[in-house]
Residue frames as a rotation matrix with the C-alpha (Angstrom) as fourth column:
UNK 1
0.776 0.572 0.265 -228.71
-0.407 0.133 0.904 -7.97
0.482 -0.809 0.336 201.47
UNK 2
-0.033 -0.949 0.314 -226.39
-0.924 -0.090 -0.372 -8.50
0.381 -0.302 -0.874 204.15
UNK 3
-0.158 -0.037 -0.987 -225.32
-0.422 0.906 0.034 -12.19
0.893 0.421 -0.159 204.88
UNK 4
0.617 0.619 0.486 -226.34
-0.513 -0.152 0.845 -14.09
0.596 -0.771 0.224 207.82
UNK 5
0.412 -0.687 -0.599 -223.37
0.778 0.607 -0.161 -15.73
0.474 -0.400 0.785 208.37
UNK 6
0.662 -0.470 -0.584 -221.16
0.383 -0.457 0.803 -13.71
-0.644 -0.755 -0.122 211.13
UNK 7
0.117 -0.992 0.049 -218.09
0.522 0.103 0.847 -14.53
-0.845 -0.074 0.530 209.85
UNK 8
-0.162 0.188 0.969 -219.00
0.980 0.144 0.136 -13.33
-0.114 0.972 -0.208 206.39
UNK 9
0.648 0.729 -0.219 -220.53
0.750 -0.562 0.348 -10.44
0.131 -0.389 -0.912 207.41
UNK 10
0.025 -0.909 -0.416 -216.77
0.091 -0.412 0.907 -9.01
-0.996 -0.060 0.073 209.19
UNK 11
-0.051 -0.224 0.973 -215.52
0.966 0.237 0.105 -10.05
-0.254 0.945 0.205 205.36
UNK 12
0.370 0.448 0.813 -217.94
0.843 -0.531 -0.091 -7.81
0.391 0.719 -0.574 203.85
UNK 13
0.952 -0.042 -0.304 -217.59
0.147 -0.806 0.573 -4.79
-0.269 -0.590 -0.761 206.65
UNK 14
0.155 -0.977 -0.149 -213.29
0.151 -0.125 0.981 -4.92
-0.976 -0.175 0.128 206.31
UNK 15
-0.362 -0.311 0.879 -213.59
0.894 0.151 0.422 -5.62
-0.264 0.938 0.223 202.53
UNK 16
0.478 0.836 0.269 -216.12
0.844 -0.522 0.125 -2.57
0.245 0.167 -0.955 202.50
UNK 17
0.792 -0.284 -0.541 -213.72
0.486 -0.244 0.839 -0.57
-0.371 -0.927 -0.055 204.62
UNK 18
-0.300 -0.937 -0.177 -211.13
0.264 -0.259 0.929 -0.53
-0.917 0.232 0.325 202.00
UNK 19
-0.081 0.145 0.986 -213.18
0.942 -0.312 0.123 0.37
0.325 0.939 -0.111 199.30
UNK 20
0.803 0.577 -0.150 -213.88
0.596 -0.778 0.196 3.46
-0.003 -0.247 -0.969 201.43
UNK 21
0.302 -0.826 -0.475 -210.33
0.007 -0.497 0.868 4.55
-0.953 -0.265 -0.144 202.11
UNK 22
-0.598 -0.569 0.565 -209.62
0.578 0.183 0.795 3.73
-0.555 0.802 0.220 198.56
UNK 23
-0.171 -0.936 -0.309 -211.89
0.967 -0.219 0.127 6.09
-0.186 -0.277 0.943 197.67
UNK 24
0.910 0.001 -0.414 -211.47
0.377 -0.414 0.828 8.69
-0.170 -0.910 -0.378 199.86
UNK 25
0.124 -0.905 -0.408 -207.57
0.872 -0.097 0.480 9.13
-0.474 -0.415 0.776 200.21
UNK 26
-0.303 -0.164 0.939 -207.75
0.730 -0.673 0.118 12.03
0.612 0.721 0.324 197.47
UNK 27
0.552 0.776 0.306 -209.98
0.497 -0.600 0.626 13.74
0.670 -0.194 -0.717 200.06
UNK 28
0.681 -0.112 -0.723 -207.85
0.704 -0.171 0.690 14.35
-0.200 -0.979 -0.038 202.89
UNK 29
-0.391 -0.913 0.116 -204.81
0.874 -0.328 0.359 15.98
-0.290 0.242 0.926 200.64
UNK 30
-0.541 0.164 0.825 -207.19
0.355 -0.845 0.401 18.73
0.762 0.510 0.399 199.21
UNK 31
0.480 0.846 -0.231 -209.23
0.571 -0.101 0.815 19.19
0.666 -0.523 -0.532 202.84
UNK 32
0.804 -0.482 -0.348 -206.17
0.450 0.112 0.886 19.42
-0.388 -0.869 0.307 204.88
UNK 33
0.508 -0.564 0.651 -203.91
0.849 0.202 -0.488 21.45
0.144 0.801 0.581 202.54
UNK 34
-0.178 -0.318 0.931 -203.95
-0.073 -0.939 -0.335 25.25
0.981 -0.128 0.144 203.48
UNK 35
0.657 0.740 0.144 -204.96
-0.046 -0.152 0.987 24.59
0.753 -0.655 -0.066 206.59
UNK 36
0.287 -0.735 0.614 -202.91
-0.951 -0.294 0.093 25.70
0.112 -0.611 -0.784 210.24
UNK 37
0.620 -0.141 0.772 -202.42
-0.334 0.842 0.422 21.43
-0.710 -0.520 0.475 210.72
UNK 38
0.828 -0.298 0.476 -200.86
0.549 0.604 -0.578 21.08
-0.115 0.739 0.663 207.43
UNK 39
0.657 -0.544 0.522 -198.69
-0.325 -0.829 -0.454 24.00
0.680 0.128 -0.722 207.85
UNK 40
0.089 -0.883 0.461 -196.81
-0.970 -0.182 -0.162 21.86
0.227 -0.433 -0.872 210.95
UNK 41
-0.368 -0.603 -0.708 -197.11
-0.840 0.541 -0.024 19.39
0.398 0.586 -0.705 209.26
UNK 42
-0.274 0.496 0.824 -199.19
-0.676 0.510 -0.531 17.53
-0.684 -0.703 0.196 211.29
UNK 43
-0.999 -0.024 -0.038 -200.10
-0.045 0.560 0.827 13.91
0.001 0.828 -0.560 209.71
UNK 44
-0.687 0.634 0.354 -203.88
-0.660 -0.341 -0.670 13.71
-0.304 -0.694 0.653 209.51
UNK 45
0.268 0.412 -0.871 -204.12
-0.754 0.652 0.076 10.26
0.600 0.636 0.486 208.38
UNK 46
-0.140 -0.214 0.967 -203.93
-0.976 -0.133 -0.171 8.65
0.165 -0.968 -0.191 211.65
């Protein structure tokens, strides 16, 4: 259950935030591999 404190709350959301990108990052190298953006190189981790 999410906390009723505000400030906490952020915490959780940012702390939450990096568990997603962490993981995640595997996804973008095999999504974005053959594809016409990866071919010029385009970065698509913005």
């Amino acid at each position: 259950m999410p906390s009723k404190d505000p400030a906490q709350r952020f915490e959780d959301i940012l702390e939450n935030i990096g568990l997603i990108e962490k993981f995640t990052e595997d996804l973008y190298v095999h999504a974005f591999r053959n594809t016409p953006l990866a071919l010029y190189g385009v970065n698509t981790r913005c």
